[in-house]
C-alpha positions, 0 to 999 in steps of 0.5 A: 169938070162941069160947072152946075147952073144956077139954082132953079128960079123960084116956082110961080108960088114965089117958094125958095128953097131953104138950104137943106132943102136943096138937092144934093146933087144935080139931077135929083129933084129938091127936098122941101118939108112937104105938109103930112099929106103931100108926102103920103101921097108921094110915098104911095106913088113911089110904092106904086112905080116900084111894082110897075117898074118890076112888071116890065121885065117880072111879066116877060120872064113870067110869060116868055113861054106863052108869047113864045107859043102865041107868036110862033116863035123858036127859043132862038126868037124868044131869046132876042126878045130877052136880049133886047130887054137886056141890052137897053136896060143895062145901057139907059140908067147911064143915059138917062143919069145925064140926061136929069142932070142936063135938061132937068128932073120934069124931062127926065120924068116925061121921057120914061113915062113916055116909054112906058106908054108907048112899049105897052101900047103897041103890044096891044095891037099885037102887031108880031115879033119884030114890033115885040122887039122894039116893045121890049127894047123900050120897056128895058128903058123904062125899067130902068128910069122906073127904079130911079123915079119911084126911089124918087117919089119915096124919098119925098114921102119920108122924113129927111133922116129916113129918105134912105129908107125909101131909096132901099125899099123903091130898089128892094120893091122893084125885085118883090115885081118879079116873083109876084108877077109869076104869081099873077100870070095864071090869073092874067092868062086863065082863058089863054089869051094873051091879050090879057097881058098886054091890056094888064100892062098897058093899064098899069102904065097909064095910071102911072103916067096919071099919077106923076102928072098930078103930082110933080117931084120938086124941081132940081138944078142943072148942069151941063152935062153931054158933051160931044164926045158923049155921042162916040163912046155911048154908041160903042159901049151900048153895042158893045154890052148888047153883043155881050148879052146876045152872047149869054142869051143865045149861047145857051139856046144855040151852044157856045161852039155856034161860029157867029158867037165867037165874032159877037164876044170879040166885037163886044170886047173891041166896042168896049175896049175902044169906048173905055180907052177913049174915056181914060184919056178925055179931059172930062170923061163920061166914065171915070176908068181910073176910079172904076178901076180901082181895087175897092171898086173892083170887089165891089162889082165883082161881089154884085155880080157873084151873087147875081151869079149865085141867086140865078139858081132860082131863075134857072134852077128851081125853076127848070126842076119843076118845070122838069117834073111836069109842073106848069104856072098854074100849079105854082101859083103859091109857090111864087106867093111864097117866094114873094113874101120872103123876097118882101121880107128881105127888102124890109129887114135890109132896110131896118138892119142898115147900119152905115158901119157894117154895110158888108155883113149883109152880104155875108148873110145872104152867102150864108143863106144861099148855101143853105138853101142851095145844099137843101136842094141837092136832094131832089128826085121825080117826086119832089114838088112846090111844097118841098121847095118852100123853105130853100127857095124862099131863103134863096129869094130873101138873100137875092134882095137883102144884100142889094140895098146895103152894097148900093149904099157902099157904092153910092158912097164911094161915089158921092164922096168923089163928086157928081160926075163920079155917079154916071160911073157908078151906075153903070158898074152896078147895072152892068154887074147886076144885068150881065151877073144875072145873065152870065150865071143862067148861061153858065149853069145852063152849059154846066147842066148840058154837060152834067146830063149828058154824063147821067145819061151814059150813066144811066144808058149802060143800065138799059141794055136790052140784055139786063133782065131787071129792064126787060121785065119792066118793059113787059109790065109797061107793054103789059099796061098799054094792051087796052089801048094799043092791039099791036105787040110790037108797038106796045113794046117799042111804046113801053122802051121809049117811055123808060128812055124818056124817063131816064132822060128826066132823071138825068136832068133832075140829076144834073139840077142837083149838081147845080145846086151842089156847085151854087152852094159851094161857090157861095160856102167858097166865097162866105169863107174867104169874105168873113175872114175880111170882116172878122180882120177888120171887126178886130182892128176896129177898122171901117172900110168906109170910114172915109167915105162917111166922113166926108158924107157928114161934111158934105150935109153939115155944109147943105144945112 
């Protein structure tokens, strides 16, 4: 195992670091006892990276149908545009873990800074779809040093025994970005240029790199930490995990039964396969395979990702309802406020009801609160509206984000109890489960919504044969309606059939989202079940399944004191 440096010299100012001020580990920056207003401003500038880090991916999902337009672009482009998003996102926090840990926390900081610059300075030159590619590619990287940074600043801001607190709230912010840049765009975009995007982020970037520049986090200590062998396996996973998402972006936009798919998810399994076999067997590994392997790590990424599965719902399913009764951004303005202030509420009392001994039940309020809002959903129709949505919806969002912080803390427990090197694995398992979580559960209810509209539309099809009386009058009274405008009979009544069609078709689709609600609320009712029967047995044995991992947190900060 690698050997952490030397402490880091003293600063020019001739400050040693007293005991408990030291990092806890290499990478992090140190923790001195900051004077009131030093840590005030260290609090706001973590508020303030958390939102910025948010816009990156909250501002493309926002607005993927207007750059969609401005660029002339197919859903095929627009989905390599979230691909490449994705893919960088999901790999970087791995990289950029062991880059803070071999050349320092001031590096680390200049390089996400200095990708957040540049991914939002060249869209300023709207320079077409490949350079959107390469923006968006660098963007995904900056989110995720972004997180980290603002989590970071927080920690700074707050008394030593409430520096959890900021770690939680930077994760829970980052998502609070997504619906409040939803809310935003229409503002952004109200004269339809696009550009206004562009200028909104690249000004956003730029103050942070103003801010990070005045203030300085506090330096860390080092210790080597690439290794040569780091320069196989990361390649092979990154590309790996990129196929994975290309899989789950394009399936759905191309159908799963297009012939190059098939070949990207065996590449991604091969590239993955072979990176974590040669992890398994070197002597200091990148990825600890053997603890990621482990039962307790397994539930614990398969849980992140179920309800990364589950909360897609509101990505996906909410969304494309509205969208299917005809409503646009600008008329859901404060639909998305709504969902912003539930997915704040969420963040906050995640962190007020932390409790280190009960860090599950969390996540067994945020089942709970998706099957609730998922089964009130299942009644929608042609007429249903924003308004009608509010509560469900907003019980979706604080669920989506009230379970993060508590099962990030479970995992960063396990994890500092093995040692340091056991953190890169433990960050690309929780990134990984969120990121592909997210895009598995939107390409699996985009197929089970295909195939559900499908069968509503045969349905429905037998009810409009031309020989059913009940059709053919409504037809006439449709054609009937069209007369002022269209003098010819049988263009009026081929006009009136189509628009029945065309709303049997949306009916269809309306009925197919109300499948999907009916299968994400019985998923979720599934998984509440079988988890609260663990946590009843374990609140009845008096047993804590991180009893051990506590204990040896309070050894290691009983002995940094």
């Amino acid at each position: 195992m690698a050997e952490p440096a030397a402490p880091p010299a003293p600063p020019a100012g001739g400050y040693v670091f007293k005991p408990h001020e030291r990092p806890l580990m290499p990478g992090s920056p140190a923790s001195p006892d900051h004077p009131l207003r030093r840590q005030i401003f260290y609090l706001l500038i973590g508020l303030y990276l958390a939102i910025v880090g948010g816009f990156q991916n909250g501002l493309l999902i926002a607005n993927l149908t207007a750059m969609q337009g401005h660029l002339d672009l197919t859903p095929v482009d627009a989905g390599w545009v979230t691909v490449a998003y994705n893919m960088t996102n999901a790999c970087m926090s791995i990289l950029l873990y062991k880059s803070r840990q071999q050349f320092g926390i001031q590096r680390f900081v200049r390089a996400v800074m200095i990708a957040l610059l540049i991914a939002n300075f060249v869209q300023l030159f709207d320079a077409g779809y490949r350079m959107e590619l390469v923006a968006r590619g660098v963007s995904g990287i900056a989110a995720s040093g972004l997180s980290t940074l603002a989590a970071f600043y927080m920690m700074q801001g707050l008394p030593q025994k409430l520096r959890i607190a900021g770690f939680l709230l930077a994760i829970g912010l980052t998502q609070v970005a997504v619906p409040l840049a939803r809310a935003m765009s229409p503002l952004l975009l109200a004269d339809g240029d696009i550009a206004n995007l562009f200028v909104f982020q690249f000004a956003l970037s730029l103050f942070a790199v103003g801010l990070v520049n005045i203030l300085h986090l506090p330096p860390g200590e080092t210790m080597r930490s690439f290794e040569k062998l780091d320069l196989v396996t990361f390649p092979m996973l990154a590309v790996g995990v990129g196929l994975l998402c290309a899989f789950l972006v394009q399936g759905r936009i191309q159908w799963w039964s297009t012939p190059w798919l098939g070949g990207a998810l065996a590449a991604a399994v091969v590239l993955i396969g072979f990176a974590f076999l040669i992890e398994h067997y070197r002597a200091n590994p990148m990825l600890q395979t053997r603890w990621m392997g482990s039962r307790d790590l397994v539930k614990f990424a398969l849980t992140g990702a179920l309800v990364r599965v589950l909360t897609s719902e509101q990505n996906f399913g909410a969304t494309g309802l509205l969208s299917t009764v005809g409503l646009v951004n600008d008329q859901l303005v404060t639909y998305y406020a709504v969902l912003t202030a539930a997915t704040l509420l969420g963040a906050l009392l995640a962190i007020a009801r932390l409790d280190p001994t009960d860090l599950r039940r969390p996540t067994l309020v945020s089942l709970g609160v998706i099957v609730l809002g998922a089964w009130l959903d299942t009644h929608s129709g042609l007429r249903t509206g924003p308004v009608n949505l509010y509560f469900s919806q907003a019980a979706i969002a604080f669920a989506a984000v009230y379970f993060m912080g508590p099962m990030l803390m479970e995992g960063l427990l396990r994890a500092l109890t093995k040692g340091p090197s056991y953190l890169v694995s433990f960050v690309g398992v929780f990134s990984l489960s969120q990121t592909l979580g997210g895009l598995a559960g939107v390409a699996a209810l985009s197929a089970f919504h295909t195939l559900r509209t499908k069968a509503h539309l045969m349905t429905l099809g037998q009810t409009l044969a031309t020989t059913n009386p009940d059709l053919a009058r409504g037809i006439e009274a449709i054609a009937a309606g069209l007369s002022g405008s269209i003098s010819d009979p049988a263009l009026r009544s081929a006009t009136a059939a189509s628009q029945v069609v065309r709303e049997a078709a949306r009916e269809a689709t309306i009925l197919a989202f109300n499948d999907v609600f009916f299968v994400i609320g019985s998923l979720a009712g599934i998984a509440f079940l079988i988890m609260l029967a663990r946590w009843v047995y374990d609140r009845r044995r008096g047993h804590n399944p991180l009893a051990a991992e506590l204990e040896a947190l309070q050894k290691m900060r009983a002995a940094n004191l």
